[in-house]
C-alpha positions in Angstrom: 39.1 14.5 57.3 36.1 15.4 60.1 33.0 13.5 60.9 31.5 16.8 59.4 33.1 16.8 56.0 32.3 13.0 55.9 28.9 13.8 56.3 28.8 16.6 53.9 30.6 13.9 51.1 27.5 11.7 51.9 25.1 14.4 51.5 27.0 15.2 47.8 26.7 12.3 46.7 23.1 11.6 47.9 22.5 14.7 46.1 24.5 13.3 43.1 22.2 10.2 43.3 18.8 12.3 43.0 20.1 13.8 40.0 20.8 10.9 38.5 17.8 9.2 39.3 15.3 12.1 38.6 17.4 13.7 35.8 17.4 17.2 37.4 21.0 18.0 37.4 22.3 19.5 40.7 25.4 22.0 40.9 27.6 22.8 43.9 28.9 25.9 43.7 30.6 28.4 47.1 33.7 26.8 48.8 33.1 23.1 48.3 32.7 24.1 44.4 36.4 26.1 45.1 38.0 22.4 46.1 36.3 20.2 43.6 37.9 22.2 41.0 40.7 22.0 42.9 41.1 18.2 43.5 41.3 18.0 47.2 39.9 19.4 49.7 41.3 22.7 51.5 39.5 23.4 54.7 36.3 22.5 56.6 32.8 24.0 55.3 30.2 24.7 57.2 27.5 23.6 54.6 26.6 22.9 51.0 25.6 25.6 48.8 23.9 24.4 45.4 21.5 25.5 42.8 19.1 22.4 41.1 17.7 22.7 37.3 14.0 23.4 37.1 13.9 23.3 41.1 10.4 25.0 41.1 8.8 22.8 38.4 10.4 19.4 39.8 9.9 21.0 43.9 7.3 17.8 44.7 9.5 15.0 43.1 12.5 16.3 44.7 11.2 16.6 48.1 9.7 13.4 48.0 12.7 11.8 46.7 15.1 13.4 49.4 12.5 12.3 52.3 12.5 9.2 51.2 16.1 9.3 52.0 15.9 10.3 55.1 16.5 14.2 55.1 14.3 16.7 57.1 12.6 19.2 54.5 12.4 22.8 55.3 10.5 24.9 53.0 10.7 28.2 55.0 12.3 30.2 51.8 10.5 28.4 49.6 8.1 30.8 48.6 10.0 34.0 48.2 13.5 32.9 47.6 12.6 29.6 45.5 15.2 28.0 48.1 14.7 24.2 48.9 17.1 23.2 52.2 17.6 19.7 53.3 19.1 18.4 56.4 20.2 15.1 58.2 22.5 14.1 60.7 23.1 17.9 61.6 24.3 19.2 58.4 22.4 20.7 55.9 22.4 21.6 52.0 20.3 24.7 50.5 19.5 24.5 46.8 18.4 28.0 44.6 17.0 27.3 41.3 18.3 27.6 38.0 17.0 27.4 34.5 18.7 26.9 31.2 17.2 29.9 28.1 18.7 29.4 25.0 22.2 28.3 26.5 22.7 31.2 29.2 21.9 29.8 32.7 19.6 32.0 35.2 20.6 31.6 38.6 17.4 32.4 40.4 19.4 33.1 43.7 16.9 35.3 45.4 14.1 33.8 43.9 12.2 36.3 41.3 14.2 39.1 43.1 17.6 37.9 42.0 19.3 36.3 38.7 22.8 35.9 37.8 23.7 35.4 34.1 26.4 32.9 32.4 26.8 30.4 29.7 25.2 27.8 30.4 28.2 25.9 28.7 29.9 26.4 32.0 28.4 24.0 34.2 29.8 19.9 33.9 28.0 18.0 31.7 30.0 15.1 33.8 30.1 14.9 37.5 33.3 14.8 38.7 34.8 12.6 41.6 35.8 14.2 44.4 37.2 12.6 47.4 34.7 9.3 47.2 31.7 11.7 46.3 30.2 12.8 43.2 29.1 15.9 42.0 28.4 18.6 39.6 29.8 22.1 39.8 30.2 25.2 37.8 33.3 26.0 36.1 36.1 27.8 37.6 35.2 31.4 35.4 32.3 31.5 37.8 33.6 30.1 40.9 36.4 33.2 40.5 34.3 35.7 39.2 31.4 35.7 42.0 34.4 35.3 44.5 36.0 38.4 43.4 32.5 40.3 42.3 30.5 40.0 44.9 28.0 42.7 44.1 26.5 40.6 40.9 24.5 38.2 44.2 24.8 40.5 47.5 25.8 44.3 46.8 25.9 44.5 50.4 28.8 42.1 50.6 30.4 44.3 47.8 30.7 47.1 51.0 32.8 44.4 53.4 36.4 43.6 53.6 36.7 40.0 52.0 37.5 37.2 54.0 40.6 35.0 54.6 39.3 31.7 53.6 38.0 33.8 50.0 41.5 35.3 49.4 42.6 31.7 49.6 40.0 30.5 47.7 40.8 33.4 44.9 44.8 32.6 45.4 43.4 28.7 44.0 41.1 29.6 41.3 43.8 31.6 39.6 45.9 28.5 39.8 42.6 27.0 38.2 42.2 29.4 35.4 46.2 29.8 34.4 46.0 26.1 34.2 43.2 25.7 31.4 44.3 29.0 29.6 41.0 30.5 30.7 41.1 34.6 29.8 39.0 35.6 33.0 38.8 39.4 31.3 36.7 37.6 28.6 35.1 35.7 30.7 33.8 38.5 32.5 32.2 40.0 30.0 30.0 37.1 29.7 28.0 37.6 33.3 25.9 39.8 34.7 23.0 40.0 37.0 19.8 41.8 38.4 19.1 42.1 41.4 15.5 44.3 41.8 15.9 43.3 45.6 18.6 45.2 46.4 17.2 48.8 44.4 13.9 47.9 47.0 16.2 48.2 49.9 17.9 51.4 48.5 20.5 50.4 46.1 20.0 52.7 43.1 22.4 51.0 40.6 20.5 47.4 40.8 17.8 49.1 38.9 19.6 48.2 36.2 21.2 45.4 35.2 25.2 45.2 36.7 27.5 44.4 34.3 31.2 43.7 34.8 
């Protein structure tokens, strides 16, 4: 293991610790979320991608509470993106916002200009330990179907050729899902997102909702 996935462990679990001591659940979700489901780690990330409950009515609490821990604040997409980043000792953690309506999460990823829809049931109610840290994640439906539908956060991304480490990734989450018995065609039906950024910057079919 590196100094830098040491470091990133520390920053999980300090992240672990604010949700416990504010109760405003935090989830890890990209690669790290991949190898938590997993049970061991895979390969080096380069940071911590997460989404906090209530982020924008809790924003004062949590900042205080992660300065008081020693982490730099940086509040630069803050007001259009409702992203909250934190950083110390070189590595850094970015949190999007998330709310829970009537059991279906909204995953304010671009702020007001971007939700993604799923059960809400989905996300651990209990963190899990993961290689001395702890942490919440999302389940492995969602880690697998954002991997392999990249269009419902970034249509852009939809357009590129995807990369080795997310083929892997995919390879593992099928392992995941043929484990628990999980139906990923059901599944699917289950998300979708809007994304009114994307129509702004030309993207006719996000004017609409996109549906799996």
């Amino acid at each position: 293991m590196t100094g830098k996935t040491k470091k990133q462990l520390q920053i999980m679990t300090d992240i672990y610790i604010v949700s416990a001591e504010l109760g405003i659940k935090t989830f890890v979700w990209g690669g790290y979320a991949v190898d938590i489901l997993h049970g061991k780690l895979t390969r080096e990330h380069s940071d911590l991608d997460c989404f906090t409950e209530n982020l924008v009515e809790n924003i004062d609490a949590l900042k205080h509470k992660y300065v008081s821990m020693g982490y730099e604040i940086d509040m630069r997409y803050y007001q259009d993106y409702w992203m909250l980043q934190i950083k110390k000792d070189g590595i850094h953690a970015a949190f999007n916002t998330m709310k829970n309506v009537c059991g279906i999460a909204h995953w304010h990823h671009i702020g007001p200009q971007g939700t993604v829809f799923f059960p809400y049931e989905w996300l651990d109610k209990e963190p899990r330990f993961f290689n001395g840290a702890l942490a919440y994640t999302w389940g492995a439906e969602m880690a697998y179907i954002v991997k392999t539908n990249t269009k419902l956060v970034n249509v852009e991304w939809a357009q590129w050729e995807m990369r080795e480490k997310d083929k892997a990734d995919v390879l593992i989450l099928e392992e995941v899902l043929l484990s628990k018995g999980i139906n990923i065609d059901d599944a699917i039906k289950k998300v979708w997102s809007h994304n009114p950024h994307f129509y702004e910057k030309g993207f006719e079919e996000c004017y609409f909702p996109i549906r799996l």
